[in-house]
C-alpha positions as CSV (number, residue, x, y, z in Angstrom):
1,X,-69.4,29.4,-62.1
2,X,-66.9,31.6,-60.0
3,X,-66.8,31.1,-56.2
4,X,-64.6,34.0,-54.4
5,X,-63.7,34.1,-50.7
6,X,-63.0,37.1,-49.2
7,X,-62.0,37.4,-45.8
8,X,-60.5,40.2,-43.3
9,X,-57.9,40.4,-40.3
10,X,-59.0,38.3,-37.4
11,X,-61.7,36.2,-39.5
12,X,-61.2,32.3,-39.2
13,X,-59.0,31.7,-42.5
14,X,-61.0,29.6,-45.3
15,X,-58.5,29.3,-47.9
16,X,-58.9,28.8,-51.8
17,X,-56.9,25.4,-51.3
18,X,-58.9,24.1,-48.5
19,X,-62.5,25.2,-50.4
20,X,-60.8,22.9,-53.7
21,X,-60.2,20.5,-51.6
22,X,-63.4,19.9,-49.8
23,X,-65.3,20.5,-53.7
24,X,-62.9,17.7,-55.2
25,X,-64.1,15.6,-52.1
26,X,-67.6,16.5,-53.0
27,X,-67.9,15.2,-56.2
28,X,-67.1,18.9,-58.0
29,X,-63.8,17.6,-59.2
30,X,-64.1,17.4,-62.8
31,X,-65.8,20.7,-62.9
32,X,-62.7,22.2,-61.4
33,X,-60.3,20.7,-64.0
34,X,-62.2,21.9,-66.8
35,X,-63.1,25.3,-65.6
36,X,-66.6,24.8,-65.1
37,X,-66.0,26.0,-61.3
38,X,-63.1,28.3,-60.4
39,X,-62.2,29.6,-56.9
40,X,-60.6,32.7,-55.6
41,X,-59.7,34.5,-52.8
42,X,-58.6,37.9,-51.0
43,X,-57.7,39.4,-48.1
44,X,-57.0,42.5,-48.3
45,X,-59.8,44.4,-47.3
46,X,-58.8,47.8,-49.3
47,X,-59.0,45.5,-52.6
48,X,-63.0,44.9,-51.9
49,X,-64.9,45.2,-53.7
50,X,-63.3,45.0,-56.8
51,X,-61.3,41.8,-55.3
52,X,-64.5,39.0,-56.4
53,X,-64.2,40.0,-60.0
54,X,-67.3,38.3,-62.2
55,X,-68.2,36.0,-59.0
56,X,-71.5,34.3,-59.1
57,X,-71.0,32.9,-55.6
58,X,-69.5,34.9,-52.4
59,X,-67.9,33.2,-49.0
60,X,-67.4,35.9,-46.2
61,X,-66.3,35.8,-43.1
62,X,-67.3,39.7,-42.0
63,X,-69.7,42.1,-42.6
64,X,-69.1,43.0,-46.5
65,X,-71.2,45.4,-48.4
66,X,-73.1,43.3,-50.4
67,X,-74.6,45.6,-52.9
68,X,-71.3,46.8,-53.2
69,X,-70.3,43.2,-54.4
70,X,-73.8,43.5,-56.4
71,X,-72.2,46.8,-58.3
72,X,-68.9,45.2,-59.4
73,X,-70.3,41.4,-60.5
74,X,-74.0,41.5,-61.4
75,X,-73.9,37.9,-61.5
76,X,-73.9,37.3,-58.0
77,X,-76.7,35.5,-56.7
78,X,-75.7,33.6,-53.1
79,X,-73.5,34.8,-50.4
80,X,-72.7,32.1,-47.9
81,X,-70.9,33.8,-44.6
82,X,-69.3,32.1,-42.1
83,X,-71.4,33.6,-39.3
84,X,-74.6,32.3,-38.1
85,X,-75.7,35.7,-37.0
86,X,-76.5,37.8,-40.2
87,X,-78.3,41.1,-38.6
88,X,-75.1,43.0,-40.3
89,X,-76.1,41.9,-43.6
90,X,-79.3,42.2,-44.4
91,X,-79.7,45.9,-44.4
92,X,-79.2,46.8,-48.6
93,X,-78.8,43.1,-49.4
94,X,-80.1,42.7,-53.2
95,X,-83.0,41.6,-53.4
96,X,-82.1,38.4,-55.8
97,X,-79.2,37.6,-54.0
98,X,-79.8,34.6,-51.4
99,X,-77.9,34.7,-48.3
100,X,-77.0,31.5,-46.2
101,X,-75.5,31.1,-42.9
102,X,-73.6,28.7,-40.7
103,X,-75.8,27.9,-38.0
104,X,-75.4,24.6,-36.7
105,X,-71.3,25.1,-37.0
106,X,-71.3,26.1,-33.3
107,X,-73.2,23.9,-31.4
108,X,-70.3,21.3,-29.9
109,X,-68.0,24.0,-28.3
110,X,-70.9,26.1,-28.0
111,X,-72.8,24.0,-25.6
112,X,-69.6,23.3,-23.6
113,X,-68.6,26.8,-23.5
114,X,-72.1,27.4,-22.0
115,X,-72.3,24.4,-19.4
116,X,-68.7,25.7,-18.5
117,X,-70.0,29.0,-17.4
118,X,-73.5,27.5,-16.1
119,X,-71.0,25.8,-13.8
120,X,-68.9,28.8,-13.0
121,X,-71.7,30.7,-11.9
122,X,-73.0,27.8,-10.0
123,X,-69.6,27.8,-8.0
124,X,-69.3,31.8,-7.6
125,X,-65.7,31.4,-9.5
126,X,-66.5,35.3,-10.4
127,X,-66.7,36.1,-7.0
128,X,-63.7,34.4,-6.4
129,X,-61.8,36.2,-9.2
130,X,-62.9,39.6,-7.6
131,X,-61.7,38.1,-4.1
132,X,-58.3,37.5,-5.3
133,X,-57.7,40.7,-6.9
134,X,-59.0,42.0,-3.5
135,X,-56.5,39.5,-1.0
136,X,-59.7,38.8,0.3
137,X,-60.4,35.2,2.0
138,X,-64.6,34.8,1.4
139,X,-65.8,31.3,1.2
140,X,-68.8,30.4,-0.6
141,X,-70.3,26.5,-0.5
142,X,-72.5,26.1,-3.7
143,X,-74.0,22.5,-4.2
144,X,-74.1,21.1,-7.4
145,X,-76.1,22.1,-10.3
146,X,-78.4,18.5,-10.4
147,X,-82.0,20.3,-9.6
148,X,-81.3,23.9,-10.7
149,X,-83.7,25.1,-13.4
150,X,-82.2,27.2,-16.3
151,X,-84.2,29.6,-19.0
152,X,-82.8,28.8,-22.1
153,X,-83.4,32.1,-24.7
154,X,-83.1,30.5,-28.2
155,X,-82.8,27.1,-28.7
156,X,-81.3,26.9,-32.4
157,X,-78.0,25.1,-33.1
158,X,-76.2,26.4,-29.8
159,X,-79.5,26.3,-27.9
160,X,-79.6,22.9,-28.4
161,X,-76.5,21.5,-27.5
162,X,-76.3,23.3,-24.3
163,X,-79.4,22.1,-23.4
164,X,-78.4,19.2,-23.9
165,X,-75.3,19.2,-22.1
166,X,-77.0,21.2,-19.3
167,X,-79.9,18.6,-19.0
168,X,-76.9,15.9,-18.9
169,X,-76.0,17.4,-15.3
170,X,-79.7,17.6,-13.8
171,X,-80.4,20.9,-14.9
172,X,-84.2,21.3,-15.9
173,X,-84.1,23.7,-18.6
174,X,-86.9,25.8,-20.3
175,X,-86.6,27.2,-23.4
176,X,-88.0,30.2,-25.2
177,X,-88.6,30.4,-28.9
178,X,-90.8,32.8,-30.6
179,X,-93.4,30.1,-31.3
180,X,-93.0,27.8,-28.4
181,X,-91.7,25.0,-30.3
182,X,-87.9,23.9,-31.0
183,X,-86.3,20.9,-32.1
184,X,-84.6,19.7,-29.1
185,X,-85.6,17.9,-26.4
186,X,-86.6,20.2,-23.0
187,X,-87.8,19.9,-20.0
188,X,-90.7,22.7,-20.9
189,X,-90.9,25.3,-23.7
190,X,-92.5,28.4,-23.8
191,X,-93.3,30.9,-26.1
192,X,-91.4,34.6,-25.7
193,X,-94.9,36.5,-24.8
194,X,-94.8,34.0,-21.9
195,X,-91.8,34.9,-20.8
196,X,-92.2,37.2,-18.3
197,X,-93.8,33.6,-16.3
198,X,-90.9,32.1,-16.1
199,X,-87.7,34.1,-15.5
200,X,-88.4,34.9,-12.0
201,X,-88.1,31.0,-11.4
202,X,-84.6,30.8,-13.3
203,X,-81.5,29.7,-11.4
204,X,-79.7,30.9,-14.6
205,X,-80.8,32.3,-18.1
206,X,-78.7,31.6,-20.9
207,X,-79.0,33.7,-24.1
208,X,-78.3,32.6,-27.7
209,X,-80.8,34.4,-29.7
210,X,-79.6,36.4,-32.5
211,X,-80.2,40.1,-33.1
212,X,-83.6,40.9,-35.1
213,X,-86.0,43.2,-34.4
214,X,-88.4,41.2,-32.2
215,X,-85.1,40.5,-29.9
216,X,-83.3,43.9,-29.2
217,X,-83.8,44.9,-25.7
218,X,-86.4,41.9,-25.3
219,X,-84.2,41.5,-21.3
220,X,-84.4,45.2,-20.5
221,X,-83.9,46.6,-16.8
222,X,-87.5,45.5,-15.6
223,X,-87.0,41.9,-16.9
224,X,-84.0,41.6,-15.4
225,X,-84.6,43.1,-11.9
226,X,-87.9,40.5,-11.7
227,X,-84.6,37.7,-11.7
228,X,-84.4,36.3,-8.5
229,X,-81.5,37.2,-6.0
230,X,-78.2,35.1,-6.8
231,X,-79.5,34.2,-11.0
232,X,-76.7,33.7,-13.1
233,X,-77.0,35.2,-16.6
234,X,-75.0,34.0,-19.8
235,X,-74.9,35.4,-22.9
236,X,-73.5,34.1,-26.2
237,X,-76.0,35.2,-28.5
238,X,-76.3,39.4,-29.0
239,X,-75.8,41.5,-27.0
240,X,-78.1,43.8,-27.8
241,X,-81.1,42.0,-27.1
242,X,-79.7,42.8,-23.2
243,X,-79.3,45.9,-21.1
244,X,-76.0,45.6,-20.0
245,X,-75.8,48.8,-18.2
246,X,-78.8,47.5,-16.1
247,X,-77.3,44.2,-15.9
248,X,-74.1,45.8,-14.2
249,X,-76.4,47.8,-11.8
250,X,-77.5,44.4,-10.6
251,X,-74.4,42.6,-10.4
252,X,-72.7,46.2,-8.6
253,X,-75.7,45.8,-6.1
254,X,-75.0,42.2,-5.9
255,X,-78.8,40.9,-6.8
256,X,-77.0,38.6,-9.5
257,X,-75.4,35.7,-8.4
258,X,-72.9,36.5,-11.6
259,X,-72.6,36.5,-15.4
260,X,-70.5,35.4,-18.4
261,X,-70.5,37.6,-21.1
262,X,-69.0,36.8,-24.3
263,X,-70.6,39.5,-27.0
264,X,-70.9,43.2,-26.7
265,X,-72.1,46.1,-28.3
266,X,-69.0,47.3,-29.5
267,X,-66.4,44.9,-30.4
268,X,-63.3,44.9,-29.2
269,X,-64.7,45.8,-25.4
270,X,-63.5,49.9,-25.2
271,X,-60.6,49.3,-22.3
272,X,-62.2,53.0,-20.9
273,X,-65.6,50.8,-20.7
274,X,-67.3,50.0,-17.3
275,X,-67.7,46.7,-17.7
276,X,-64.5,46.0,-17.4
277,X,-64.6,47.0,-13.7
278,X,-67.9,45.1,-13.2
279,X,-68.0,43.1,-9.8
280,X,-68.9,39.3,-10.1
281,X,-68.2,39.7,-14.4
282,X,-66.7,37.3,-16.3
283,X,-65.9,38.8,-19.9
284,X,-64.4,37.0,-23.1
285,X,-63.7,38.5,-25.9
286,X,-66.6,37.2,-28.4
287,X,-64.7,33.5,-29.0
288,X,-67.1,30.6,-27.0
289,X,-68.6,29.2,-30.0
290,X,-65.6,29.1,-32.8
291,X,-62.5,27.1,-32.8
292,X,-59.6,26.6,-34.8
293,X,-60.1,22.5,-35.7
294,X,-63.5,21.8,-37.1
295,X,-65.2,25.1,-37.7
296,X,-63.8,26.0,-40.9
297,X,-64.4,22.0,-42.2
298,X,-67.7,22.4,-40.8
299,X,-68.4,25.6,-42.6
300,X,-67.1,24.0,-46.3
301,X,-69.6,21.0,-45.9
302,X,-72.2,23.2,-45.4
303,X,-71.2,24.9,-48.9
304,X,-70.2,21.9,-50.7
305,X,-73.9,20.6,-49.8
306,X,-75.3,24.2,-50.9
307,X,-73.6,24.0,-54.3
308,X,-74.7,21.3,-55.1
309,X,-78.2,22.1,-54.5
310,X,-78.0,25.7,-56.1
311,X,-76.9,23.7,-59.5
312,X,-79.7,21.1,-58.9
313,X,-82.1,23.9,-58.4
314,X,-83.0,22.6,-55.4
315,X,-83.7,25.2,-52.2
316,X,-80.6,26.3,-50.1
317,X,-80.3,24.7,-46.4
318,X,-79.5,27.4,-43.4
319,X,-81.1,29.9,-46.2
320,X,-81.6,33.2,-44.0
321,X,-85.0,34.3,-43.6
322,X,-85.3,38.1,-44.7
323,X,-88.3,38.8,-42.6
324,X,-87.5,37.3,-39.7
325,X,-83.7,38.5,-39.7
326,X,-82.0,34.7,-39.3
């Protein structure tokens, strides 16, 4: 069986060494030395897709044309990317090829990243940041966040562990889930055709959900205008499933209390783009939830524990779900 990483510019590196490594660590190691499992890699993006070769297995960190990959190694048969959201690939993706994500790689930093911006809202630090750019002297006395509530959209891996750290600091946190149910522990859970209940309650709505069909545009202009005055908004998830240009209405007109936006339509943010002079905005560049210590040795378990079901026949875990687009 051949395993080939290919990787682009900017992608967190996983390296034909390291994947070895973690395979020999795994149990795979005789395989390796007799050639029963080879590894290769490429990163040069003009080489794909003839780069892979006779694969069987893919590791990607971008968007790749998969039936491209398809064309040049009919073998193939499981594509594991280092994403969790896989909206990118699905479109074309063979129909015998099974595609696996990395949810459940993000959640530590994730759920810190989003308490740390629960927090900065809280404290009107955007507002700040405007006021210094401004020489303007404008204090604002928030209490702390013990008491707040917060509506949680998506509570998968990153869901989870911010509401988890959230609920650490008092904060009574609702989540939404297309069924209603979620395994993590809440203060209440709703279903997404309830939604429209409880946003206007929300002290802050925090977004993870991934982009499928049943999300995009799901917090258009109307839901986000029935926010109440001073809501903080969040979003590490897509960010298509918001309408930013309402979003910056609200935040110009000073109805939002602020936001922290870390995903965006078009990646990297245009610098002509109106966001960027958005009042009471805190943009970064689409980097909360991945890190340069564990995520990649996070990512190789998950595909040393895969390969070893895919040889014992047994099903895939984090297998994406075609229909449901995660």
């Amino acid at each position: 069986m051949h395993i080939h990483i290919e990787t682009q510019p900017g992608d967190l590196l996983i390296t034909a060494e390291a994947l070895t490594e973690r395979l020999a660590l795994a149990g795979f190691g005789d395989d390796l030395a007799a050639g029963r499992l080879s590894v290769s890699q490429n990163a040069e993006p003009a080489r794909f897709p003839d780069s892979i070769g006779a694969a069987d297995v893919l590791i990607a960190g971008r968007l790749l044309d998969i039936a491209a990959a398809k064309a040049v190694s009919p073998a193939l048969r499981w594509v594991q990317t280092i994403a969790a959201g896989v909206e990118r690939f699905l479109p074309g993706l063979p129909a015998d090829v099974q595609l696996t994500n990395a949810s459940g790689v993000h959640g530590a930093k994730g759920g810190e990243f989003v308490l740390a911006a629960v927090l900065t809202l809280n404290y009107a630090i955007p507002g700040f940041v405007d006021d210094k750019a401004a020489r303007r002297w404008a204090p604002s006395f928030g209490a702390p966040v013990a008491g707040k509530s917060c509506v949680l959209l998506g509570v998968g891996g990153i869901g989870a562990a911010a509401a988890s750290a959230l609920r650490q600091r008092g904060v009574r946190v609702t989540g939404v889930t297309r069924s209603g149910t979620a395994e993590a522990e809440l203060d209440d859970m709703v279903p997404v055709d309830r939604l429209d209940t409880v946003l206007p309650h929300a002290d802050f709505v925090v977004s993870t959900l991934p982009l499928t069909p049943e999300t995009a545009g799901l917090m258009g202009r109307s839901r986000l205008e029935s926010l109440k005055p001073g809501c903080g908004v969040v979003v590490v998830g897509r960010a298509d499933v918001f309408d930013y240009t309402a979003l910056a209405d609200l935040l110009t007109q000073g109805r939002l209390g602020g936001a922290v936006l870390d995903v965006f339509p078009v990646e990297p943010l245009p610098p002509a783009h109106p966001l960027w002079d958005c009042p009471r905005l805190i943009i970064t560049p689409h980097c909360s939830v991945d890190d340069h210590t564990i995520y990649v040795p996070r990512c190789l378990d998950i595909f040393a524990d895969n390969l070893g079901r895919l040889l014992a026949g047994r099903p895939l875990a984090n297998l994406v779900d075609r229909a449901r687009g995660y």
